[in-house]
LUMMIRO-44532 format. One line per 3 residues: number of its first residue (from 1); for each residue x, y, z of N, C-alpha, C. Coordinates in steps of 0.001 Angstrom, whole numbers. Layout:
NUM	X/Y/Z/X/Y/Z/X/Y/Z  ...
//
This chain:
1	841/-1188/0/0/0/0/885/1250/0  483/2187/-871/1301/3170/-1192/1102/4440/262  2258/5278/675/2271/5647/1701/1788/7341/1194
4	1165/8162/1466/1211/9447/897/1028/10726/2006  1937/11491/1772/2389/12733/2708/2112/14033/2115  1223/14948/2850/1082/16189/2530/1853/16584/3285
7	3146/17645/3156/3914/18822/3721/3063/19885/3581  2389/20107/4479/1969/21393/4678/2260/22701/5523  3255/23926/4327/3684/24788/4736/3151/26284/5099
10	1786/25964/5427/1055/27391/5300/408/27194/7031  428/28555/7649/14/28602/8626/-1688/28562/8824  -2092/28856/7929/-3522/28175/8008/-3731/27054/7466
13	-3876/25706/8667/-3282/24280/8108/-4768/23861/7524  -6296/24285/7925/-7129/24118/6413/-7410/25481/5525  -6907/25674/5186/-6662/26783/4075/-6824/26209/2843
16	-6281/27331/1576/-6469/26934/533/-5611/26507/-351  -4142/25781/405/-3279/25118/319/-3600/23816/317  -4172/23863/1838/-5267/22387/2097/-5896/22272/1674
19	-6709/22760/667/-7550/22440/117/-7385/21879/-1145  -6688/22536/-1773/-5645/22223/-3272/-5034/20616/-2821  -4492/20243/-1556/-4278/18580/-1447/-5365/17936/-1496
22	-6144/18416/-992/-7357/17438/-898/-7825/16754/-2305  -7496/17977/-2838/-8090/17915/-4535/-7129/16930/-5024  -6094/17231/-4752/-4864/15921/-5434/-4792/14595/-5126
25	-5173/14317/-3794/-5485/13299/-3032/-6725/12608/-2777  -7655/13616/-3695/-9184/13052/-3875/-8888/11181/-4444  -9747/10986/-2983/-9969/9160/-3093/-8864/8430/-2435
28	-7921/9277/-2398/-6503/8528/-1203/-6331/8915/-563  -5725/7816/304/-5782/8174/2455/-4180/8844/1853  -4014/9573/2832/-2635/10791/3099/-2871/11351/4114
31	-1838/11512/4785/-1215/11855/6088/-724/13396/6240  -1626/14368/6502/-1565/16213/6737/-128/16023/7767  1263/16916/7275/2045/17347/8075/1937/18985/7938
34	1437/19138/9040/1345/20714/9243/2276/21456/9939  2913/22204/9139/4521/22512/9731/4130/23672/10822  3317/24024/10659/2766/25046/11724/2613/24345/12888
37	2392/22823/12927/1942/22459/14542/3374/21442/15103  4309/22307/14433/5585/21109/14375/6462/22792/15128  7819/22165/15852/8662/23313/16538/10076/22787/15609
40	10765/23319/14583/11663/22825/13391/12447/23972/13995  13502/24101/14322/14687/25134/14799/14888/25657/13730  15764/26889/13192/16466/27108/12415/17781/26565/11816
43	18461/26550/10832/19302/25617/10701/20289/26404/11355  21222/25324/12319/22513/26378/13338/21939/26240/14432  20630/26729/14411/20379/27040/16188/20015/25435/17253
46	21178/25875/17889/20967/24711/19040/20442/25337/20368  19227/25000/20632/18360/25421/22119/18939/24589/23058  19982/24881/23964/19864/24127/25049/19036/23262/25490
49	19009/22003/25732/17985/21143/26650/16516/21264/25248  16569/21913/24256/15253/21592/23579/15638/21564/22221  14608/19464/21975/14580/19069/21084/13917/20219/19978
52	13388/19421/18667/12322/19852/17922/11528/18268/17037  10925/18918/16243/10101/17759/15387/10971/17615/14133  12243/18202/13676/12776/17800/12146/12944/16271/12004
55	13740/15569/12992/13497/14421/12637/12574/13332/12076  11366/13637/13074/10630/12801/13487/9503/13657/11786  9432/14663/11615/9002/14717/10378/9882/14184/9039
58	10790/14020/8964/11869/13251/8042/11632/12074/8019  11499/11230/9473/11501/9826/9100/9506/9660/8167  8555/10193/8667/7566/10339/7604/7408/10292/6630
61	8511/11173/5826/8861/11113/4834/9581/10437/4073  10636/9740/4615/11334/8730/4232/10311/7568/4432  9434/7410/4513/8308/5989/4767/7420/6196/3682
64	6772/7431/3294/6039/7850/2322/6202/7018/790  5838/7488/-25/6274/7082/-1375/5579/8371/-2161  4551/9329/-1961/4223/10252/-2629/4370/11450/-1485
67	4776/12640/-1740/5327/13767/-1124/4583/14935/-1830  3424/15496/-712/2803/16629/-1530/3262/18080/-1060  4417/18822/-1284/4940/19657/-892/3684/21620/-1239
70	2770/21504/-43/2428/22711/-646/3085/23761/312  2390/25556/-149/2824/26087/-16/1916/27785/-87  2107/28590/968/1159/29409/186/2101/30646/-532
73	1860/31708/-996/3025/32765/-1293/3394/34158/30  4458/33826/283/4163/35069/1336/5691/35994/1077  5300/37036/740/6027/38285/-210/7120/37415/-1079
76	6730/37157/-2163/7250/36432/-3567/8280/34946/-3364  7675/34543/-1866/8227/33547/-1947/7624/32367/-1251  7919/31276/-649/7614/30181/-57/7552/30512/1705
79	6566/29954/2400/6593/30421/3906/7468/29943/4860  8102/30563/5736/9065/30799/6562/8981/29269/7296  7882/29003/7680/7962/27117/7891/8657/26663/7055
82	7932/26224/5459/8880/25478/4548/10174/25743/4019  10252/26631/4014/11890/27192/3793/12873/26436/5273  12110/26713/6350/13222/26328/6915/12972/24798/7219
85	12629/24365/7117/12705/22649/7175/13364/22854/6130  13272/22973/4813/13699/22727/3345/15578/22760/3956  16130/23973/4618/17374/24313/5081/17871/23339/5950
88	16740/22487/6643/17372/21308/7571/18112/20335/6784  17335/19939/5363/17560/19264/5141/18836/19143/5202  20412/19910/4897/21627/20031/5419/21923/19313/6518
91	20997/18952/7522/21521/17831/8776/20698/16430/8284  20588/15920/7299/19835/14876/6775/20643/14428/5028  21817/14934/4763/22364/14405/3321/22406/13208/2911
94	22235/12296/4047/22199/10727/3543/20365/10219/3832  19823/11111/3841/18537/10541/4283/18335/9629/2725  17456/8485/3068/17013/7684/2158/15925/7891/1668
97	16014/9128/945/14508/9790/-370/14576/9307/-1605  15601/8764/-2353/15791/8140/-3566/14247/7499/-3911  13798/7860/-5156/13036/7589/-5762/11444/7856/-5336
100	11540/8702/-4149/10329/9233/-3749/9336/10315/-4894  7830/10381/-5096/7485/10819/-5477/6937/12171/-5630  7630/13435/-5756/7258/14562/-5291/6310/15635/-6140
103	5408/16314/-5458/4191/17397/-6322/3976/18162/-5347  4187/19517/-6548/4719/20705/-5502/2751/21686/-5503  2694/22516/-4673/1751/23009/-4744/1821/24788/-4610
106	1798/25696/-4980/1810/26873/-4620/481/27911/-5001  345/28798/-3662/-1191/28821/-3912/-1279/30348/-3160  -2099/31284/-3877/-1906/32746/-3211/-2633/33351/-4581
109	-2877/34768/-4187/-3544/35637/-5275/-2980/35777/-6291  -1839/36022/-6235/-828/36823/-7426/459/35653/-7727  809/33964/-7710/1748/33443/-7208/2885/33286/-8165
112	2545/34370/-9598/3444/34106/-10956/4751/34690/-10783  5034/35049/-9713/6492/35871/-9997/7022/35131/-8782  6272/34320/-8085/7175/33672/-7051/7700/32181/-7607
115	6432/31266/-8893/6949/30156/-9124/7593/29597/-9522  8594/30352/-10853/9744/30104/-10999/10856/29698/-9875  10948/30615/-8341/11946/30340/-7600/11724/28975/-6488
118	10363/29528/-6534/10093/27907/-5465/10127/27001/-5862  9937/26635/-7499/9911/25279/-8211/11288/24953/-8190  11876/26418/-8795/13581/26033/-8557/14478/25550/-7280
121	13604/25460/-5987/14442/25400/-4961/13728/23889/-4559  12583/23808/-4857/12117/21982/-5040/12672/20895/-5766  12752/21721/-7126/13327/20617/-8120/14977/20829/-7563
124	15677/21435/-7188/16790/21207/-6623/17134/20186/-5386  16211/20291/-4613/16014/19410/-3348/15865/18078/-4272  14987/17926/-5136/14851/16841/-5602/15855/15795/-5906
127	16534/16804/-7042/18073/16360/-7878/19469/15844/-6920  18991/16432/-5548/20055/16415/-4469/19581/14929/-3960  18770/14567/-3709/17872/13100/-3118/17376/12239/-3820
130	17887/12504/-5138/17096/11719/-6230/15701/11367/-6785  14680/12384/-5768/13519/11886/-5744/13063/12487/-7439  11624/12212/-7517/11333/12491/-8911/10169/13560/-8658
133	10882/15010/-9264/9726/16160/-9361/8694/15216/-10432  7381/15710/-9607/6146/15217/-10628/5171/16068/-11539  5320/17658/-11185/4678/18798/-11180/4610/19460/-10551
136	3822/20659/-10566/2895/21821/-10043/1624/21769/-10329  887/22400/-9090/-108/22882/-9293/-105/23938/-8522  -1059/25426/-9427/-1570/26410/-8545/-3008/26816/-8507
139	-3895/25996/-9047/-5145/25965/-8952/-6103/24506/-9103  -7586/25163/-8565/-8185/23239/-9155/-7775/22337/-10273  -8032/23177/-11731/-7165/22565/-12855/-5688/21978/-12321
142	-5106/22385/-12340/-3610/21984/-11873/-3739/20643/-11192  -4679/21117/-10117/-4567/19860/-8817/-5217/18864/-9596  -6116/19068/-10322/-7203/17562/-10884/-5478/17352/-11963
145	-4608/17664/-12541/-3802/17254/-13015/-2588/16223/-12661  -2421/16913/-11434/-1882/15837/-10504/-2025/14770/-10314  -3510/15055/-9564/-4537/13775/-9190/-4383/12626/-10348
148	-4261/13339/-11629/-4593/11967/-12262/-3021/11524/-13081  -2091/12030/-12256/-940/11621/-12330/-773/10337/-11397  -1091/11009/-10110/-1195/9599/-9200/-1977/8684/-9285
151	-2691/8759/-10181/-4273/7694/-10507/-3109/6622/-11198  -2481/6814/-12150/-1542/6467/-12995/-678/5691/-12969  -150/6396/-11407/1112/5555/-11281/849/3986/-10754
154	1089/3115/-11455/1173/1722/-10510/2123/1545/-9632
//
């Protein structure tokens, strides 16, 4: 049974980020990681005496097999949650993501001048872990596009 993970980087965790997964994930069970209800340090900062959740959201992901990375736009770029998990990844270079399935989501009023850079900093993560960018979506169209990407895959 295929494992499937929403990364969810928007502080309103049902929003219209969440909502755009739902649409992608219409008919499959998937697992909401809401980075908002997660404590992810900055990369560098060590708190005395306090853990956080990067790990324990990594190994999730490394169990997964589909990875729904959304996102909302906040001033022309990706939100301050996902960016900085994205920066952890630096304490995780051997994590075992090879061949994971990834679909990115970005979602906001105006999101054309931000998607060039966020796709670019996904599909980079990708190329670094081997996983396989699958798309974008930034609206219903988009997401029913997805969706029937994963319908697809055996």
């Amino acid at each position: 049974m295929k494992r499937r993970i929403f990364l969810n980087g928007s502080m309103n965790i049902d929003g219209n980020t969440a909502r755009l997964a739902e649409e992608v994930f219409q008919g499959f069970d998937y697992t909401p990681i809401n980075l908002a209800e997660h404590h992810i340090n900055q990369i560098g900062q060590n708190i005395s005496g306090q853990s956080d959740d990067f790990h324990n959201v990594m190994k999730q992901l490394i169990m997964s097999d589909d990875i729904v990375i959304g996102t909302p736009v906040y001033w022309s770029s990706m939100s301050g949650y996902l960016k900085t998990f994205i920066d952890r990844f630096a304490d995780t270079l051997d994590a075992p993501l090879a061949g994971k399935r990834v679909y990115l989501i970005i979602q906001g009023t105006a999101p054309d001048d931000a998607v060039p850079f966020i796709t670019n900093v996904i599909c980079h993560l990708c190329r670094r872990f081997q996983m396989k960018y699958m798309g974008l979506a930034t609206n219903s169209s988009e997401a029913s596009k997805l969706h029937n990407l994963i319908v697809n895959i055996k």
